[in-house]
N, C-alpha and C positions, 0 to 999 in steps of 0.2 A: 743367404749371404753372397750367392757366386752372381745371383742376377743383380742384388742392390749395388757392385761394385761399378759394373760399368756405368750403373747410374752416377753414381755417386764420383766419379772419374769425369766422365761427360757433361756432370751439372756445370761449372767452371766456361767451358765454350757454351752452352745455351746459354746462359746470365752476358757472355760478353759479348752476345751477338742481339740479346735485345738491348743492352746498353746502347751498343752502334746504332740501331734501328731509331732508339730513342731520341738521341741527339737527329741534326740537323745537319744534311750534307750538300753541297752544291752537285748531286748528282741524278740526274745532269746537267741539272742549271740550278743555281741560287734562287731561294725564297727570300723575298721580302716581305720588310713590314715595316712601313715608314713611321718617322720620329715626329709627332706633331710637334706643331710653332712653339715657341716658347722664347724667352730674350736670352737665355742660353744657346740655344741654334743662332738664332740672329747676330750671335757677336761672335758666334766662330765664324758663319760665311761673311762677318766685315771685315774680318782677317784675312780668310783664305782667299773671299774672291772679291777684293778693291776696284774700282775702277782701276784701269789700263792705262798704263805711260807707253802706248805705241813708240813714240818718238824716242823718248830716253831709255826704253825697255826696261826701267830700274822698281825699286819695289819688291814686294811680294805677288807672284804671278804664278796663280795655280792652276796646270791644265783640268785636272780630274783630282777629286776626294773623292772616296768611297769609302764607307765605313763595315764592319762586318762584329756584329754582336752573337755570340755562339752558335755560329754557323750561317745568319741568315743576314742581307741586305740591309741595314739599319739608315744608311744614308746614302745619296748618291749624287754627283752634280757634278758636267764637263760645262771648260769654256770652249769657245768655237778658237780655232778648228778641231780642237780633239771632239771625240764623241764615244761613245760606249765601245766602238768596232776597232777604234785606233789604237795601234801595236807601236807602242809608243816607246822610244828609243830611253832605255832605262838609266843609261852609262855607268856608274861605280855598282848598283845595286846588280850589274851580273856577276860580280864577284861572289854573293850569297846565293846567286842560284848555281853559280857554278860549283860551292862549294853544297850544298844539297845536293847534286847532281854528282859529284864524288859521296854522299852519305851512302848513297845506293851503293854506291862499285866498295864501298868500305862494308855492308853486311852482306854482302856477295864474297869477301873474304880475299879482292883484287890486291890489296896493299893494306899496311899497315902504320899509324902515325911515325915508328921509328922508324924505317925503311929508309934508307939515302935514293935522293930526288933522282939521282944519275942510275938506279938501276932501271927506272922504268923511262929517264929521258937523257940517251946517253952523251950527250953535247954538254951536259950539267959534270962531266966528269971532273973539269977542272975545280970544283967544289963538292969535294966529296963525303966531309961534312954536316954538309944542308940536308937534314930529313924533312919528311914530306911534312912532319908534324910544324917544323918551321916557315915554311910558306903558307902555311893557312894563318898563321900567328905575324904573317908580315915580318918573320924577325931572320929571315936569310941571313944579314949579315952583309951585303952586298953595296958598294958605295955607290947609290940609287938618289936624285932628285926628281921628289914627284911635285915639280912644277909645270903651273898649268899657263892662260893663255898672259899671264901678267909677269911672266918670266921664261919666256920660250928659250933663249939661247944655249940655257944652264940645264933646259930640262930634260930629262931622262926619255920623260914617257911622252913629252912634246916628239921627240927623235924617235921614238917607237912607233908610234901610234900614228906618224904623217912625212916620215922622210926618213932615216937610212935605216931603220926598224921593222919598218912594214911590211917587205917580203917576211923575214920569219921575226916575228917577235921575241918567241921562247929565245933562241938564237942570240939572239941582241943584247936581250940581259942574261945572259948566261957568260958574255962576255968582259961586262962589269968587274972589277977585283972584289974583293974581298974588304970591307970595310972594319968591321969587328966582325968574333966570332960568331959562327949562329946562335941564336937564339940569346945573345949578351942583351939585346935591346932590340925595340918593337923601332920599326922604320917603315913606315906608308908608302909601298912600292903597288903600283902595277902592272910590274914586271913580275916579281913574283907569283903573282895571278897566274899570268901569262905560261909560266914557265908549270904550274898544275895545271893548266889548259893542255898542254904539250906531252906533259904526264900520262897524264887519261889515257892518252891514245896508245901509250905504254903498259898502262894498266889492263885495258880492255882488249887488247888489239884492231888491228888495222880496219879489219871490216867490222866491226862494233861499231868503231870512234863514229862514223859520219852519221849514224843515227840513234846515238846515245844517249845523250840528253833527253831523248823524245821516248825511246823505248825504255829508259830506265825512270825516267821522271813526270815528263809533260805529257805522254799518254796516259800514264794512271792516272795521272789529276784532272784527266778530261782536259787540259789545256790545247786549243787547237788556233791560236794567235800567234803562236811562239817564233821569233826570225830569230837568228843565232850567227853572226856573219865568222866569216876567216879570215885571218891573214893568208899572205903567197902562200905559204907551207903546210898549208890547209889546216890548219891549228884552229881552235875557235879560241876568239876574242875572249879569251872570259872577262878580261879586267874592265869592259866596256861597252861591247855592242851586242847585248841583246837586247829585243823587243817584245813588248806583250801588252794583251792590253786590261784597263787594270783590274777587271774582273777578275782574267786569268792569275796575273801577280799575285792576287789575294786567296787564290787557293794555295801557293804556295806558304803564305803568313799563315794559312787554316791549317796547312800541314804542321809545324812548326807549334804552332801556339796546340795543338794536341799531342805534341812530343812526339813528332815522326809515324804517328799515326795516319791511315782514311780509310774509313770506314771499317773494315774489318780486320784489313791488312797495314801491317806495321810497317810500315816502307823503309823509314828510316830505321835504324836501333837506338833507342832510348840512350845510349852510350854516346852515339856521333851528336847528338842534338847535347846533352850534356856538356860535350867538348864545344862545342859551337857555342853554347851561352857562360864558358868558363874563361876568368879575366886572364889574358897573357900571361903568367909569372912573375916575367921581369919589366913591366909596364911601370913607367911613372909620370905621373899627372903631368901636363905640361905647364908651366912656371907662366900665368899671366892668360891661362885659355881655362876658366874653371870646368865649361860645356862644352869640355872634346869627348865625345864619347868613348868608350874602354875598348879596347879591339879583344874580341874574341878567338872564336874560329871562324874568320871568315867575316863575324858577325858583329857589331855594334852593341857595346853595352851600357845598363845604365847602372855599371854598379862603384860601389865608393869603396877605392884601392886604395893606400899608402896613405892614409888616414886625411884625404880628400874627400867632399861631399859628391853625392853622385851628381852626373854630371845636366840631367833632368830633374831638377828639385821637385816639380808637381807630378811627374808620373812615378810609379811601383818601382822598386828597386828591378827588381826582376823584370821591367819591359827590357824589349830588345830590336833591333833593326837593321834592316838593308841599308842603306845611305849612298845614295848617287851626286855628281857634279851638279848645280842648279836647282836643289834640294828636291831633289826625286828623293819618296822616302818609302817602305812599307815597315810599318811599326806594329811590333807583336805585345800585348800585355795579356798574359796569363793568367794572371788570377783575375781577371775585369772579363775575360773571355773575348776581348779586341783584337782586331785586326782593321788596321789604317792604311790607306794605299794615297801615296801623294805623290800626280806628276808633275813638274811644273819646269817653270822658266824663269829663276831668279838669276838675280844678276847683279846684284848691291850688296849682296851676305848680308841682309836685314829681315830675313828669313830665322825667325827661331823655335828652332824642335820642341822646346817645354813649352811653350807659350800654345803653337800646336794642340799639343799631346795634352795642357790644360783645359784649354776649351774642347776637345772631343770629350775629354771625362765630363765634364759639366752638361755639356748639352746631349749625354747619354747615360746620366748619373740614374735615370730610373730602370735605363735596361742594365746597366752594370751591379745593381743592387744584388747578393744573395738571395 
């Protein structure tokens, strides 16, 4: 009995280390296996990749699709100039890698959702009931307009991001009042970002911060594309300028869509990804936008809150996604075992995510099979 115990204690990690073996890892680089023709492929790329309105730049304008079917290269196609090597400037979707990037420093045991934002960024003091669980939920509280280039005067993050913001950003909206309480209602700030960007360096301390990201995230994922810019105050950007390119992005979806797992090691805790794919609280549909997606943590959802239809009619309740300016997108479906990386350059909002996220099911409906 004293010898069969350790067996029997140890069978558990042998079963989950040839489970990991058995699946399919981009390590060190992704396997593929291409999708033959079919008139399902053929009407996703009439979508995604149209001829070009060089002149009016309007449209649908996709730089790179990639598709990723449990674990391995399913599709792949760049238009010129981008190409497989291009670290391609993400904008809104570095908010979800920043908040991945905090999943780490959260099962390292740096901070905790309740936590007030100002112990770890003390310029936040004048709001000393904002927890950190609040700014990943966007619901600070904060009288924040995130208008973008169709309304610069009024805009918040126009003023952050290019004129009296830009030496320290966190700084900038830290200054903002108080709009309602935290966490009363979900308000689409990149400020708040901004101001977990500024956190981190609180959390980790000073000599961590400048290579955190990379030792905490994008090194174990083999990501080596990754730019991450700063503001003056050496803050990184999170609400907007990271770069990668979109192989790399798509290990971060492979992360994610295995629930914080790779390969052997649990990077994330099954907890923080939980939070991540769980709807606001106090979120309600917006009156006249059925296809807003649900804000999570950090994360983009497709799930159907306050007795509204989810807001992606053709994909899984449960897909989920990054969502950037000019519909940059990486889209996670979990039970399909998907992972979609879209960069692109729209510029008409006639770009639409279900329309998408339909045709990749169709024109992948035999590798998404059980």
């Amino acid at each position: 009995m004293s010898l069969l115990k350790p067996f029997v204690l140890a069978l558990p990690l042998v079963l989950g280390s040839l489970s990991a073996l058995a699946e399919s890892w981009p390590i060190p680089d992704w396997s593929s296996r291409g999708a033959p023709a079919s008139p399902a492929l053929a009407a996703l790329e009439a979508y995604a990749f149209p001829p070009r309105d060089e002149a009016g730049r309007t449209g649908v304008r996709t730089d790179a699709l990639l598709v990723v079917h449990d674990g391995e290269i399913v599709y792949e196609r760049y238009a010129a100039p981008t190409h497989a090597a291009t670290a391609h400037l993400t904008w809104s979707m570095a908010k979800s890698l920043l908040a991945t990037t905090l999943g780490v420093a959260y099962g390292q045991g740096r901070f905790r959702l309740d936590q007030p934002v100002a112990e770890f960024y003390p310029p936040f003091a004048a709001h000393p009931q904002v927890k950190v669980g609040h700014l990943l939920n966007w619901a600070s509280g904060l009288d924040w307009q995130e208008d973008y280039e169709y309304a610069p005067l009024k805009s918040s993050v126009v003023a952050m991001l290019y004129t009296r913001g830009r030496a320290d950003m966190a700084a900038f909206t830290a200054q903002h009042p108080a709009a309602v309480a935290p966490g009363a209602r979900f308000r689409y700030s990149s400020g708040d970002s901004n101001v977990l960007a500024a956190a981190l360096r609180g959390m980790v301390g000073e000599a961590a911060y400048a290579d955190y990201p990379w030792t905490a995230l994008f090194d174990p994922l083999g990501i080596d594309s990754a730019v991450w810019e700063r503001d003056g105050a050496g803050t990184f950007v999170g609400s907007s300028y990271a770069y990668m390119t979109a192989r790399d992005l798509a290990r971060v979806g492979l992360l994610m869509q295995r629930d914080g797992r790779w390969g052997e090691q649990q990077l994330l805790p099954k907890a923080w990804v939980a939070f991540n794919r769980t709807p606001f609280a106090n979120y309600l549909p917006v009156a006249g936008k059925p296809h807003e997606p649900v804000p999570g943590g950090h994360w983009w959802l497709n799930a159907a809150v306050a007795g509204a239809a989810k807001p992606w009619p053709d994909a899984p309740v449960e897909s989920f996604a990054a969502l950037g300016h000019w519909g940059q997108g990486l889209y996670v479906l979990p039970r399909e075992k998907l992972v979609i990386v879209r960069y692109a350059d729209d510029r008409d909002g006639s770009f639409q995510h279900n329309q998408l996220l339909k045709l990749v099911q169709a024109a992948f409906a035999g590798e998404v099979q059980p």
